[in-house]
Structure formats: structure tokens, C-alpha cells
TORKOL-4160 file (C-alpha; in steps of 0.2 Angstrom, whole numbers, padded with zeros to 4 digits, m for minus):
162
<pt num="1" X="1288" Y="0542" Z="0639"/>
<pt num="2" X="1303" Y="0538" Z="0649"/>
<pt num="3" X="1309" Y="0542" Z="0666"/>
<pt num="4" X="1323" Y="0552" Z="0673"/>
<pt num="5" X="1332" Y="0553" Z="0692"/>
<pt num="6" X="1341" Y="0565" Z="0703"/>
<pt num="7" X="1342" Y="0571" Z="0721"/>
<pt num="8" X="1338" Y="0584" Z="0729"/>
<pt num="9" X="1349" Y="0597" Z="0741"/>
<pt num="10" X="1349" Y="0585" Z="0755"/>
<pt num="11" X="1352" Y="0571" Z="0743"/>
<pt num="12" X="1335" Y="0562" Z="0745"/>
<pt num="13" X="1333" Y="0556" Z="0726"/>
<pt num="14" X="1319" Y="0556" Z="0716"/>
<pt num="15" X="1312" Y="0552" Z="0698"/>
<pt num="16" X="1305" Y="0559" Z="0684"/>
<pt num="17" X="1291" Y="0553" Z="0674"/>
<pt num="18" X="1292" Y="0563" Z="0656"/>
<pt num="19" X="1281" Y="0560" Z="0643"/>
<pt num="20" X="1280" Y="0572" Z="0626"/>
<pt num="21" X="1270" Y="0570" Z="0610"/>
<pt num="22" X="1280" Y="0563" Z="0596"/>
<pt num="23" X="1269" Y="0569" Z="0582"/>
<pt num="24" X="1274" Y="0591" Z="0587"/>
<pt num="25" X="1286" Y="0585" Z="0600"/>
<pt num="26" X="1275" Y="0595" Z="0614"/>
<pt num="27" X="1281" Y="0591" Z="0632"/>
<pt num="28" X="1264" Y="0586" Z="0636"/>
<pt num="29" X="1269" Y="0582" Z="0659"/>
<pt num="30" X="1282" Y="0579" Z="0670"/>
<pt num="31" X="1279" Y="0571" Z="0684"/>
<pt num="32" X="1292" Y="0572" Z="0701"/>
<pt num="33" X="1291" Y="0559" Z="0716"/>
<pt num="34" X="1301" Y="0548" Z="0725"/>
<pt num="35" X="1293" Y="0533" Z="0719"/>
<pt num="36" X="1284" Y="0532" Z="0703"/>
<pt num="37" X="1274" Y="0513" Z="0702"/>
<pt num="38" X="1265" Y="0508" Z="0688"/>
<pt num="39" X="1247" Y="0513" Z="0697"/>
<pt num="40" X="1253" Y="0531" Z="0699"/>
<pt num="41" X="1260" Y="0532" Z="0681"/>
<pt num="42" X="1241" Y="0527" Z="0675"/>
<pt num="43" X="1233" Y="0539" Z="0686"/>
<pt num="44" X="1248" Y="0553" Z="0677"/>
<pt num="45" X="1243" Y="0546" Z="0661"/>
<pt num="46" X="1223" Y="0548" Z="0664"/>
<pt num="47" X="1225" Y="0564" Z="0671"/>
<pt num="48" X="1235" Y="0569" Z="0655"/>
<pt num="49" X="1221" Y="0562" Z="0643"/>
<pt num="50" X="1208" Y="0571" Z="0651"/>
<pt num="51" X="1214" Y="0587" Z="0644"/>
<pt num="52" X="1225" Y="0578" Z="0627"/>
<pt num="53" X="1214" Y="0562" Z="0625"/>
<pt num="54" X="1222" Y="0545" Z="0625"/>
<pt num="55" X="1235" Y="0541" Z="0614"/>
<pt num="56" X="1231" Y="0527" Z="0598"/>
<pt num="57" X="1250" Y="0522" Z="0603"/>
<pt num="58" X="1264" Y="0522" Z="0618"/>
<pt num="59" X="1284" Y="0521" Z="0613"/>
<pt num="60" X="1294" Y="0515" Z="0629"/>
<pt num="61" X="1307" Y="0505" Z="0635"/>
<pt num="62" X="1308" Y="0490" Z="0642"/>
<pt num="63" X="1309" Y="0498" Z="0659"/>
<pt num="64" X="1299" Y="0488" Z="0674"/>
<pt num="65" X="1285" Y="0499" Z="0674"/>
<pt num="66" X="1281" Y="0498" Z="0658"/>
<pt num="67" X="1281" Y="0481" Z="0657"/>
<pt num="68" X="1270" Y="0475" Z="0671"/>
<pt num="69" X="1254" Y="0469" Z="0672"/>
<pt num="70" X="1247" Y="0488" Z="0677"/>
<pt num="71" X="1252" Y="0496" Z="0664"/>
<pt num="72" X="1247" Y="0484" Z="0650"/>
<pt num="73" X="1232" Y="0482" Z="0657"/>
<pt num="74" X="1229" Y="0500" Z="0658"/>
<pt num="75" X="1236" Y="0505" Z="0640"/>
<pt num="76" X="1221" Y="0489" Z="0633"/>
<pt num="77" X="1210" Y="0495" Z="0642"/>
<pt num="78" X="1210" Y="0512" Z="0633"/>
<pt num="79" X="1214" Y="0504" Z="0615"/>
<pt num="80" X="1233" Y="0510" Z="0618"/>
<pt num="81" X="1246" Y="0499" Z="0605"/>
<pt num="82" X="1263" Y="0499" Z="0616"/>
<pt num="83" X="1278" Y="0501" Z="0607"/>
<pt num="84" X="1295" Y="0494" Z="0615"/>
<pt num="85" X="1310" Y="0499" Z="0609"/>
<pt num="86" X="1323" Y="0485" Z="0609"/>
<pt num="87" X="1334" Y="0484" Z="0625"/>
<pt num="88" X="1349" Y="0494" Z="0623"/>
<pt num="89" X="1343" Y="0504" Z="0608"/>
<pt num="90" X="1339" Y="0522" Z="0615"/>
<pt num="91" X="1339" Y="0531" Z="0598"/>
<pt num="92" X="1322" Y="0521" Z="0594"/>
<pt num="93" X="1315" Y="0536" Z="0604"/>
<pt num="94" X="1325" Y="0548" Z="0601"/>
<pt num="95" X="1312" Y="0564" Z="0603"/>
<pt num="96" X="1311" Y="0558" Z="0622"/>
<pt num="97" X="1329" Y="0556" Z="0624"/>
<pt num="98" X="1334" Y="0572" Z="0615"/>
<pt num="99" X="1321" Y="0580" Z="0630"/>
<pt num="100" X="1328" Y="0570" Z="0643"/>
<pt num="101" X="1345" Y="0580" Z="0638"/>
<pt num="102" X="1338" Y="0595" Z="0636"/>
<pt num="103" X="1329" Y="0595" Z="0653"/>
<pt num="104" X="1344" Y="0588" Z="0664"/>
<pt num="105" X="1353" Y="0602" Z="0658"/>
<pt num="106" X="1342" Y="0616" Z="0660"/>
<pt num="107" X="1335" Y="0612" Z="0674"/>
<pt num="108" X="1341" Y="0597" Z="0685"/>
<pt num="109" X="1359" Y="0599" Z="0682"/>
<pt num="110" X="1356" Y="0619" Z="0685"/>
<pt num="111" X="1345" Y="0619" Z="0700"/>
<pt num="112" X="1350" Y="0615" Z="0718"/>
<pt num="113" X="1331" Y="0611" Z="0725"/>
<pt num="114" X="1324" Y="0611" Z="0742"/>
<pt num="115" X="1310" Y="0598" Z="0741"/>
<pt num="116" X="1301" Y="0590" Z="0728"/>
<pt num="117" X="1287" Y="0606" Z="0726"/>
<pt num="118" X="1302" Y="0617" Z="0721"/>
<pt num="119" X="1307" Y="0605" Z="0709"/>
<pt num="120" X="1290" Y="0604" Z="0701"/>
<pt num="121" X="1289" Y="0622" Z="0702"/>
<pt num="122" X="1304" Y="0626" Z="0691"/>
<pt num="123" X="1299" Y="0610" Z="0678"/>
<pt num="124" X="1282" Y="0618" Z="0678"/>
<pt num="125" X="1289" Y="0635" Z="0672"/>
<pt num="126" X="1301" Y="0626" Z="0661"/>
<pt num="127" X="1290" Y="0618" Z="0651"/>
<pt num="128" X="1278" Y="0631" Z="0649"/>
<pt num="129" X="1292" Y="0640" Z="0641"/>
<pt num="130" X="1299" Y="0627" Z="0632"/>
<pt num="131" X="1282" Y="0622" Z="0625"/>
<pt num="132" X="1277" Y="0642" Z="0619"/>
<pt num="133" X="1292" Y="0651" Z="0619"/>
<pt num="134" X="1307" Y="0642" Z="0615"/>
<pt num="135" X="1312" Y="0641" Z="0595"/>
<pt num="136" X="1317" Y="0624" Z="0590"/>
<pt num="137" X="1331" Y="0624" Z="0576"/>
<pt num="138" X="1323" Y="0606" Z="0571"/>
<pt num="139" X="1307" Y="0614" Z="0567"/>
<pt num="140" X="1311" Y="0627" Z="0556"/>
<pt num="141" X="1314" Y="0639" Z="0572"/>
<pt num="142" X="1294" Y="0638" Z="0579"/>
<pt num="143" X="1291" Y="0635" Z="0595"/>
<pt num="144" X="1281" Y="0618" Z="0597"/>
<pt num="145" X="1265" Y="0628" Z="0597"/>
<pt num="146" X="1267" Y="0633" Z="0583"/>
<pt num="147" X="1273" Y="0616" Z="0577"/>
<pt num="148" X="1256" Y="0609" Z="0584"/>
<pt num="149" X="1246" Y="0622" Z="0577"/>
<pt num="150" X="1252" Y="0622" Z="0558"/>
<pt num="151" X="1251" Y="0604" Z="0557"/>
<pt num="152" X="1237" Y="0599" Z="0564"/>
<pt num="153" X="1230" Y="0615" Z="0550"/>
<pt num="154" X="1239" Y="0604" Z="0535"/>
<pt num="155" X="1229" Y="0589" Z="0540"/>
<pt num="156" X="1213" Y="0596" Z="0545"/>
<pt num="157" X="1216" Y="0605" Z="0526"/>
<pt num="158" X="1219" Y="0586" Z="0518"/>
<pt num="159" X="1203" Y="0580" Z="0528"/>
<pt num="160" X="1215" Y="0568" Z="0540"/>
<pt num="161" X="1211" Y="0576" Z="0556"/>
<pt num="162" X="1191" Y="0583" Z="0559"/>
């Protein structure tokens, strides 16, 4: 998870919240507003479990709204281990950064938007592509369906996932 900022056509900024499954590197939500406190994050988060469960562990950085009393109350209270990187060490998450790079230039570098609904518009359709149609080099040229789908088959075939 990590967020991103940019602004929009009359220069009103606004963030970001990205958060992608490290185990098939699946985009699983981004979430656009102006401000993004810990007690919306949460409610994103819930939102995102309801349809992908809770995560056994969060990597983040040391960022302010991962690190308040919200947001660690929230990931204990769902059995959630958080996983800082060290400060000044982005590589330590280097699936979400790699997105972050790929997302600023496809479509926040590239898009000129309106209001915040355009920009969740396009990032919607973005990441519907980029989750089922988009080959990834890194994974043998799959899209990250396809990822999801053949691993989750080798370990439900070695008994690890049932």
C-alpha cells in the first residue's frame, strides 16, 4: 500500500491511496480524494476485504497514516502483522513502487482531469485492464489473472491453500 499525489486541471490536488496483492501482484483498489485520513483508509481497506478477505500481513511505510493509533488499531483488530519498510528504503516494497510508476505514467501523467469522478473513472478502467488484459514481462507474459489463477492451482494442488 502506499499513496500517490497529483492535481487536477484547475490545480486542486489530491491523493491516491494504492494498494495491490504482493503474492500475484493484482491491483487490488485505488482510492482518489483530497484527503485520505487513517479512518477513511480503514473503511477502503474493509471495503476491499469484503470482497478479497483480510490480509494475514500489510507492507508500508513509515508514512503518518500508517503509523497512527487508527490504523494499528484497525490492522489488530483483524489479526493484520504490519510490515514497515525502513525509512528511505523504497525498494523494500518494490511491487507497489514499480505500480506507482506504472500508474503515474499511464494514467496521471497522461490525463488532464476535470474532478475527482473523471479521475476515478479512468483509474477504474485502467486497472480493469491492467489486472485482465495487460501481459506482464515479469510474469512469464500472463496477465495477473492469470498469475492469480495458476498459483493459487499449484497450491491448492500441494494442499497449501483449501
Amino acid at each position: 500500500m502506499d499513496f500517490m499525489s497529483d492535481s487536477s486541471r484547475n490545480q486542486r490536488r489530491f491523493r491516491t491511496f494504492n494498494v495491490i496483492d504482493d503474492f500475484n501482484r493484482e491491483a487490488l483498489g485505488i482510492d482518489i480524494a483530497v484527503s485520505l485520513p487513517a479512518g477513511r483508509i480503514t473503511r477502503y481497506l474493509d471495503k476491499l476485504a469484503e470482497y478479497h478477505g483480510y490480509p494475514l500481513k500489510i507492507r508500508v511505510d513509515n508514512k503518518p497514516g500508517f503509523t497512527g493509533k487508527t490504523f494499528i488499531d484497525w490492522a489488530k483488530s483483524h489479526g493484520i502483522t504490519i510490515d514497515y519498510i525502513q525509512p528511505g528504503s523504497p525498494y523494500q516494497n518494490g511491487y507497489i513502487e514499480r505500480f506507482n510508476r506504472t500508474y503515474r505514467t499511464e494514467v496521471l501523467d497522461l490525463y488532464l482531469f476535470n474532478n475527482l469522478e473523471q479521475a476515478r473513472k479512468v483509474t477504474e478502467e485502467w486497472l480493469t485492464i491492467d489486472n485482465t488484459e495487460r501481459l506482464h514481462e515479469a510474469l512469464n507474459n500472463m496477465t495477473l489473472i492469470e498469475y492469480k489463477t495458476l498459483k493459487q492451482a499449484v497450491l491448492f494442488s500441494t494442499g497449501i491453500l483449501y
